[in-house]
C-alpha positions, 0 to 999 in steps of 0.5 A, a space after each residue: 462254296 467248295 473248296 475246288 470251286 474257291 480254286 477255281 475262282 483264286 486263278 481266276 482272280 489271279 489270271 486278271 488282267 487290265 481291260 482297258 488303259 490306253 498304254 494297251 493293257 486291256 480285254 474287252 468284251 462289249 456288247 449291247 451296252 455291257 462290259 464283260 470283264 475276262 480272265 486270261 491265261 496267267 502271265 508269265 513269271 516276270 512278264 507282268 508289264 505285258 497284255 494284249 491290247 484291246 478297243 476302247 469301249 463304245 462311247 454309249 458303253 462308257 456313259 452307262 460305266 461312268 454313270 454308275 458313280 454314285 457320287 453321293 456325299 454321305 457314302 461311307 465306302 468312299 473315300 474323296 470328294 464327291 465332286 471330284 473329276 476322276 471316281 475310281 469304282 473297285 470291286 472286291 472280296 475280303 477274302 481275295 489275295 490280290 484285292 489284299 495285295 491292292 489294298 497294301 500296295 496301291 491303293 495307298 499311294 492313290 490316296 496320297 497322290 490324288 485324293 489329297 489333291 481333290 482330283 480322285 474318288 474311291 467308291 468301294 462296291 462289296 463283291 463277295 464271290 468266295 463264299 459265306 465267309 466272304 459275304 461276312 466279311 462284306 457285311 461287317 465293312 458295311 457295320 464299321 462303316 455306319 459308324 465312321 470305319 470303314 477305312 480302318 476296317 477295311 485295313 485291318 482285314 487286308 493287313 497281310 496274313 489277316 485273311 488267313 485267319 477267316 471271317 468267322 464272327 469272333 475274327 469279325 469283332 476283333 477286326 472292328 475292335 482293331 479298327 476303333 469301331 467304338 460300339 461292338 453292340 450296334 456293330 454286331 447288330 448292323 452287321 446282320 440286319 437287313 440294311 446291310 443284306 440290301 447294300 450288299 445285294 445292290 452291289 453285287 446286282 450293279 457288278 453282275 449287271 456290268 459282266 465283273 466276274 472276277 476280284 479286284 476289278 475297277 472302274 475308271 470314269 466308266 474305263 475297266 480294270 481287272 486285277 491288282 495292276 501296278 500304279 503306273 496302270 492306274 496312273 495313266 488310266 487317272 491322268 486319261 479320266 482327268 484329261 477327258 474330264 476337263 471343260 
């Protein structure tokens, strides 16, 4: 990827907003079926807590989001109860500043007040959009995970300043050195095996299949998300999912 074309794609991601919360945080593109994810203009300075509103997506649309939920109790991307009510599905890049600035600030609190609980799974989906770089990255989260680390992998890569030194391999290996992976030689061979190039493809289809176009964006039981909302955003579209969830 040029250097231009990763600007571009930087304020993108960093123009995303909500799509879909019913405190009115969302942008919304539904047709047949699909939900296309839209960057808008970046906000204002201070003006975060506000976005335009938008319809809710069709009940059919939101079956087809929900079943995307894999659910499966072996997943090593996922953190949560497989049976849990509410499944978060994130679409990311390692290499995206605001999926680094969810992944520090968010998404830990997600973990201490909902995955404990039962009530919240994470189901991460590998969505490189920065080049080379990126699919690396992608491919050695996926390694770490075969062998029980994804989760320290995937703190290791987003700890703050960690994307600046790049994923070349060397930068690779000591992340998963970083992470506890406790076989470097497997690691280095899942890393670029053909496991890991049909996971990372299977995962790009399903977010190119549903419109994602820019990273972070999130799935809430089948509800949108784009962009590294505050809490209060997740929060709500969570106690919405377990609401509806119930019998």
């Amino acid at each position: 990827m040029s250097s231009s074309s990763s600007k571009n794609s930087r304020k993108t991601t960093s123009a995303a907003k909500p799509l879909l919360i019913s405190a009115g945080v969302a942008l919304a593109a539904v047709t047949l079926g699909i939900v296309s994810w839209q960057a808008t203009a970046p906000a204002e300075q201070g003006s975060a807590g506000s976005s335009p509103a938008a319809a809710a997506p069709r009940d059919d649309t939101s079956a087809a989001l929900r079943a995307l939920a894999r659910r499966e109790a072996g997943d090593k991307l996922a953190l949560g109860r497989a049976d849990a009510p509410v499944v978060l599905i994130e679409y990311s890049d390692f290499k995206c500043g605001y999926c680094g600035k969810f992944a520090r600030d968010t998404e830990p609190e997600l973990v201490k007040k909902y995955i404990d609980n039962g009530t919240l799974r994470i189901e991460w989906r590998n969505f490189p959009i920065f080049g080379a770089e990126s699919e690396a990255a992608a491919r050695a989260a996926w390694a770490a995970g075969q062998q029980d680390r994804f989760a320290a992998f995937h703190s290791a890569a987003y700890a703050d300043g960690s994307k600046e030194k790049g994923f070349a391999e060397p930068r690779l290996l000591e992340l998963a050195r970083e992470a506890g992976v406790p076989d470097l030689d497997r690691f280095k061979a899942d890393m670029a095996g053909e496991q890991a190039a049909a996971a990372l493809k299977k995962d790009q289809e399903e977010g190119y299949r549903i419109g994602v176009t820019s990273t972070p964006s999130f799935l809430v039981n089948g509800r949108p998300i784009a962009g590294a909302q505050p809490l209060a955003a997740f929060d709500a579209a969570i106690a919405q999912a377990e609401a509806a969830a119930k019998p």
